[in-house]
BAFI-3210 file (N, C-alpha, C; in Angstrom, 3 decimals, decimal comma, padded with zeros to 6 digits):
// residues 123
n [1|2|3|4|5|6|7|8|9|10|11|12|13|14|15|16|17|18|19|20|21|22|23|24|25|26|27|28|29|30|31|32|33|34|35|36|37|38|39|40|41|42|43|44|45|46|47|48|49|50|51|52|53|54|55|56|57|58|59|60|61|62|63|64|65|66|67|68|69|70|71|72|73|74|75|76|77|78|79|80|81|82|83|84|85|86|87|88|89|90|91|92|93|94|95|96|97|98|99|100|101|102|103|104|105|106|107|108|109|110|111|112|113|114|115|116|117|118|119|120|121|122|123]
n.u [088,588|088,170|089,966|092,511|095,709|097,154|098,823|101,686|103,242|105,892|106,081|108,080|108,044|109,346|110,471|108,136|106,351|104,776|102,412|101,281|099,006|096,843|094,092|091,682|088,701|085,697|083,333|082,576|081,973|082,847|085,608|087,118|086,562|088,659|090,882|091,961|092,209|094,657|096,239|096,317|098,111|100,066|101,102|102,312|103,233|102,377|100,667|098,277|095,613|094,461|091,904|090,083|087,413|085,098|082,863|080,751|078,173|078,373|080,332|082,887|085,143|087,610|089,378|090,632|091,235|093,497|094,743|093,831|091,811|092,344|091,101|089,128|090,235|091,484|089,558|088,682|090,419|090,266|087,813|088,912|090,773|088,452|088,433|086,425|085,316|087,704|090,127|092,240|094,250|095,778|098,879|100,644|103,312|104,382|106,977|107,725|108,113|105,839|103,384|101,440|098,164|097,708|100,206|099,392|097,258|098,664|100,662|099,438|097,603|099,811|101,005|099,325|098,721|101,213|101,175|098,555|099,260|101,667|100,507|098,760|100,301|101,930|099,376]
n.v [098,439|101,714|103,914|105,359|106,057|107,846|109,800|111,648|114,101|117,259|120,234|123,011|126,344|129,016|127,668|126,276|123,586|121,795|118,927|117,289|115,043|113,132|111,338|108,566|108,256|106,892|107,388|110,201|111,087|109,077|108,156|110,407|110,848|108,333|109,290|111,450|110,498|109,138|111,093|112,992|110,968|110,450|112,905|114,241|116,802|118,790|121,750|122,412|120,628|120,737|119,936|118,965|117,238|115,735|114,107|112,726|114,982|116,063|117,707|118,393|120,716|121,539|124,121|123,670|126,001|127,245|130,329|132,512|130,586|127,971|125,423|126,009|127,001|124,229|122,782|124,239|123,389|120,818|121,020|122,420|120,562|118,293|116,264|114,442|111,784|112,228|113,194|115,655|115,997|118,617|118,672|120,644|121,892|124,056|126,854|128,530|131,081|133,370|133,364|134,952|135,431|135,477|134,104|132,092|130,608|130,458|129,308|126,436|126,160|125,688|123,366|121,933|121,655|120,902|118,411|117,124|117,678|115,837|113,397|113,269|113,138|110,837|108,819]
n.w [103,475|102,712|101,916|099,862|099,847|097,417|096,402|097,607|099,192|100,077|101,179|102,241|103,546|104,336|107,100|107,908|107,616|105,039|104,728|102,184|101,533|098,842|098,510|097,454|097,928|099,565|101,181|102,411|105,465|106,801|105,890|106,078|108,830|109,577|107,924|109,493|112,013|111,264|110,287|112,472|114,106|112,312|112,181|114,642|115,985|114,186|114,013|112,222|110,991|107,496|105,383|102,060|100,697|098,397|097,211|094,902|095,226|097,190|099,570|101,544|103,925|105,843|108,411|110,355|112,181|110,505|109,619|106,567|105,437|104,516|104,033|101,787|099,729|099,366|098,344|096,404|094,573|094,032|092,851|090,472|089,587|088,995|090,604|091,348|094,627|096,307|098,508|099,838|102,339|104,315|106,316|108,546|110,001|112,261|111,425|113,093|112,056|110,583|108,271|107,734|106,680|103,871|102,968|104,163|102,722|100,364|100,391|100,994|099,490|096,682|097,901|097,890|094,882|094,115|095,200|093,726|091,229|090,526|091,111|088,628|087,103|087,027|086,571]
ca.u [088,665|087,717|090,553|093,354|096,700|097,583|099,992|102,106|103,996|105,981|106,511|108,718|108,117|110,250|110,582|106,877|106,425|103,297|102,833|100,378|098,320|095,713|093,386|090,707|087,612|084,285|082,394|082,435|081,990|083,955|086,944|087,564|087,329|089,690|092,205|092,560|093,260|095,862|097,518|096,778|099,402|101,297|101,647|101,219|103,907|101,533|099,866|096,800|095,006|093,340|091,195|088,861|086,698|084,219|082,479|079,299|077,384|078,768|081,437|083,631|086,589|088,067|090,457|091,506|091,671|094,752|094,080|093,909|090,945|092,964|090,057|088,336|091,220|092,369|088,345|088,822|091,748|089,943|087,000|089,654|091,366|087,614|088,530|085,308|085,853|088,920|090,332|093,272|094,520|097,119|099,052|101,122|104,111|104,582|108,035|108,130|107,540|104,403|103,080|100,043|096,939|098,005|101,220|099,382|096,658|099,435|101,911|098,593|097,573|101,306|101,425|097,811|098,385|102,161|100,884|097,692|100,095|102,173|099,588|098,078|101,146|101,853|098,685]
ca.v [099,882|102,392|104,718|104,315|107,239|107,949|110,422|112,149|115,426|118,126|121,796|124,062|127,373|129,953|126,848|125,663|122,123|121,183|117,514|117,042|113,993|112,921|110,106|107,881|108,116|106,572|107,858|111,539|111,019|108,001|108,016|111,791|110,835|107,919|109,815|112,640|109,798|108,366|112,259|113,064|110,165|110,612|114,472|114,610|118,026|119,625|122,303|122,132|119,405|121,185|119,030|119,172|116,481|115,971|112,751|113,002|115,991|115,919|118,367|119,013|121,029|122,182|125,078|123,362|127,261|127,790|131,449|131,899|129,564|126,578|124,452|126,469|126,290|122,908|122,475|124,745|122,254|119,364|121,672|122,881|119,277|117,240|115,325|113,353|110,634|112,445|113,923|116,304|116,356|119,281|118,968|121,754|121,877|125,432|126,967|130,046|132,531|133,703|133,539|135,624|135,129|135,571|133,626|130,202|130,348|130,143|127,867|125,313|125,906|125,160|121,801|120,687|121,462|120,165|117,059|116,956|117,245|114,638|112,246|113,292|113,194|109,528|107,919]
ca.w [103,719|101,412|101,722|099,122|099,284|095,946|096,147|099,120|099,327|101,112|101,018|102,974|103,505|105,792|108,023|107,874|106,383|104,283|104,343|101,350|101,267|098,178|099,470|096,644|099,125|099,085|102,009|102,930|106,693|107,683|105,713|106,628|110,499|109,460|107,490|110,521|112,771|110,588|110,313|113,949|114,925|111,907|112,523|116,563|116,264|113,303|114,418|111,881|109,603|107,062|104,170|101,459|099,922|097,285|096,840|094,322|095,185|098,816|099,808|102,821|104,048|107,072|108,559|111,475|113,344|110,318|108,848|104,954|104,599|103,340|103,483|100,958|098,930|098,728|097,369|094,852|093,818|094,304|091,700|089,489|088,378|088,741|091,605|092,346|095,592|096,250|099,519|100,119|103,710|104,594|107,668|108,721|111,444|112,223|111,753|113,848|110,939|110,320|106,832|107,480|105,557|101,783|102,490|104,615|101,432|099,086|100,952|101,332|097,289|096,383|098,198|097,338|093,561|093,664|094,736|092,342|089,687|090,581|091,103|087,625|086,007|086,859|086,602]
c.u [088,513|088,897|092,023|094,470|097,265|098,550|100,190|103,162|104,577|106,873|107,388|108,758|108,178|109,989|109,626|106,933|105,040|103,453|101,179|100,048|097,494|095,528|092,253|089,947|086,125|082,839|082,795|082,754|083,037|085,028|087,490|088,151|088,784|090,981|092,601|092,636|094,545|096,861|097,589|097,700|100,591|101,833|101,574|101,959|102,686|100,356|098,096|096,574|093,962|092,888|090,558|088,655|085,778|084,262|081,060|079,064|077,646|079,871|081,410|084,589|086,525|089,464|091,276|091,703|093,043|094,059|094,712|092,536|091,511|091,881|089,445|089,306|091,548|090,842|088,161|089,570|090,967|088,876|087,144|090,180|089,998|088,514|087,567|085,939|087,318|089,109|091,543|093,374|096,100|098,110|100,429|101,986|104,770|105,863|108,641|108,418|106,477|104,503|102,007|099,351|097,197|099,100|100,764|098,440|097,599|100,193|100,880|098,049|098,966|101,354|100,419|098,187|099,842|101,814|099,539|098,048|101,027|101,227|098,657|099,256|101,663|101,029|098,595]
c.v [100,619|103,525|104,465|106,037|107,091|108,771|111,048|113,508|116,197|119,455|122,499|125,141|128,075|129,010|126,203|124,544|121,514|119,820|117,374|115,235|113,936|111,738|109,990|107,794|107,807|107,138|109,111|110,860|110,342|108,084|109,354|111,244|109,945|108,295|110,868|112,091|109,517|110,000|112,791|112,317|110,977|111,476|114,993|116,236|119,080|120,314|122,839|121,093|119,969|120,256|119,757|117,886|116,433|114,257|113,225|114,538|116,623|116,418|119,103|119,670|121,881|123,471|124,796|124,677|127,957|129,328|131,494|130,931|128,773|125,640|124,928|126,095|125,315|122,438|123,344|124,205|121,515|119,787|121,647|121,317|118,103|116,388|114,462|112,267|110,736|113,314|114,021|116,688|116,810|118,948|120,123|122,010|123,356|125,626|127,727|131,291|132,247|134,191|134,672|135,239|134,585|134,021|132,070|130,383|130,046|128,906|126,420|124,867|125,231|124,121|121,337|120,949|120,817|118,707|116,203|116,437|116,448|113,533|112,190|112,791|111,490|108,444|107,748]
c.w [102,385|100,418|100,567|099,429|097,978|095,797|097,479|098,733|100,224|100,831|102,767|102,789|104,630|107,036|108,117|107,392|106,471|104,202|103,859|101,080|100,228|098,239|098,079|098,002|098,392|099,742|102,889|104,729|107,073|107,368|106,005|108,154|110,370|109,096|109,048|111,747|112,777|110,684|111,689|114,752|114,068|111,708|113,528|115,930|115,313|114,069|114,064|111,033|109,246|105,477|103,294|100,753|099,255|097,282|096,339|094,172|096,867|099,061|101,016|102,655|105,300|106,963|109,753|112,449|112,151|109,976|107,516|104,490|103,826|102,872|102,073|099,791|098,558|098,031|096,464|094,134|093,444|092,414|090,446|088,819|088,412|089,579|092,669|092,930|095,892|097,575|099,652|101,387|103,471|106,540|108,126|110,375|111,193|112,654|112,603|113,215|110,727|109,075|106,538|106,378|103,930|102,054|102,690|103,256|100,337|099,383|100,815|099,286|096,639|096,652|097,618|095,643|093,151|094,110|093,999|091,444|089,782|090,109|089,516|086,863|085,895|087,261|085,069]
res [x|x|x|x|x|x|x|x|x|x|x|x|x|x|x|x|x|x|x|x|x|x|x|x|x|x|x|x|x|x|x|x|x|x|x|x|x|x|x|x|x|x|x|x|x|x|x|x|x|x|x|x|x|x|x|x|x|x|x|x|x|x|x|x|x|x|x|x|x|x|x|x|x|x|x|x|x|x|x|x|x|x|x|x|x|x|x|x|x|x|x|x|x|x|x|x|x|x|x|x|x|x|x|x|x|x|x|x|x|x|x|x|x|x|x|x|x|x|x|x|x|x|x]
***
């Protein structure tokens, strides 16, 4: 398998909980569907799985339906620390406050770059 987790995370905000994944990936297509198997079990309650990947010259990211454009976001992460063959899957169990726009973009930046910097900090 191609997929490797390298680091794991989780944010809380006004009841919400970010569960930050960063995934070593080799193949755009497949290991995406694979990882959003692996968080569709291991987050049935999560109400979105939003990503971004970058392999080569080859870049994805999703919004899952959240609002904020997280996808866009967590690939401006991915941009910002040079994260070639690298995929950030968010998953997101909704608390019953609403973050609106500004707040899910921030709450989703916050987890993807607190666990970036983990994962940078002890490799």
């Amino acid at each position: 398998m191609t997929i490797k987790e390298v680091c794991a995370g989780k944010l809380v905000d006004r009841k919400s909980k970010f569960y930050a994944h960063l995934y070593q990936i080799e193949n755009l297509t497949d290991d995406i569907q694979e990882i959003q198997k692996i968080h569709n079990k291991k987050y049935k309650k999560a109400a979105h799985h939003c990503y971004a990947a970058i392999v080569g010259n080859d870049e994805d990211s999703r919004n899952d339906g959240e609002v904020g454009s997280p996808g866009r976001v967590l690939l401006e992460l991915l941009q910002e620390y040079n994260l070639d063959g690298y995929m950030i899957m968010i998953s997101r169990k909704f608390g019953g406050i609403k973050l609106g726009q500004g707040g899910v973009a921030r709450a989703f930046r916050n987890s993807g770059r607190g666990v970036i910097k983990t994962y940078i900090e002890n490799s």
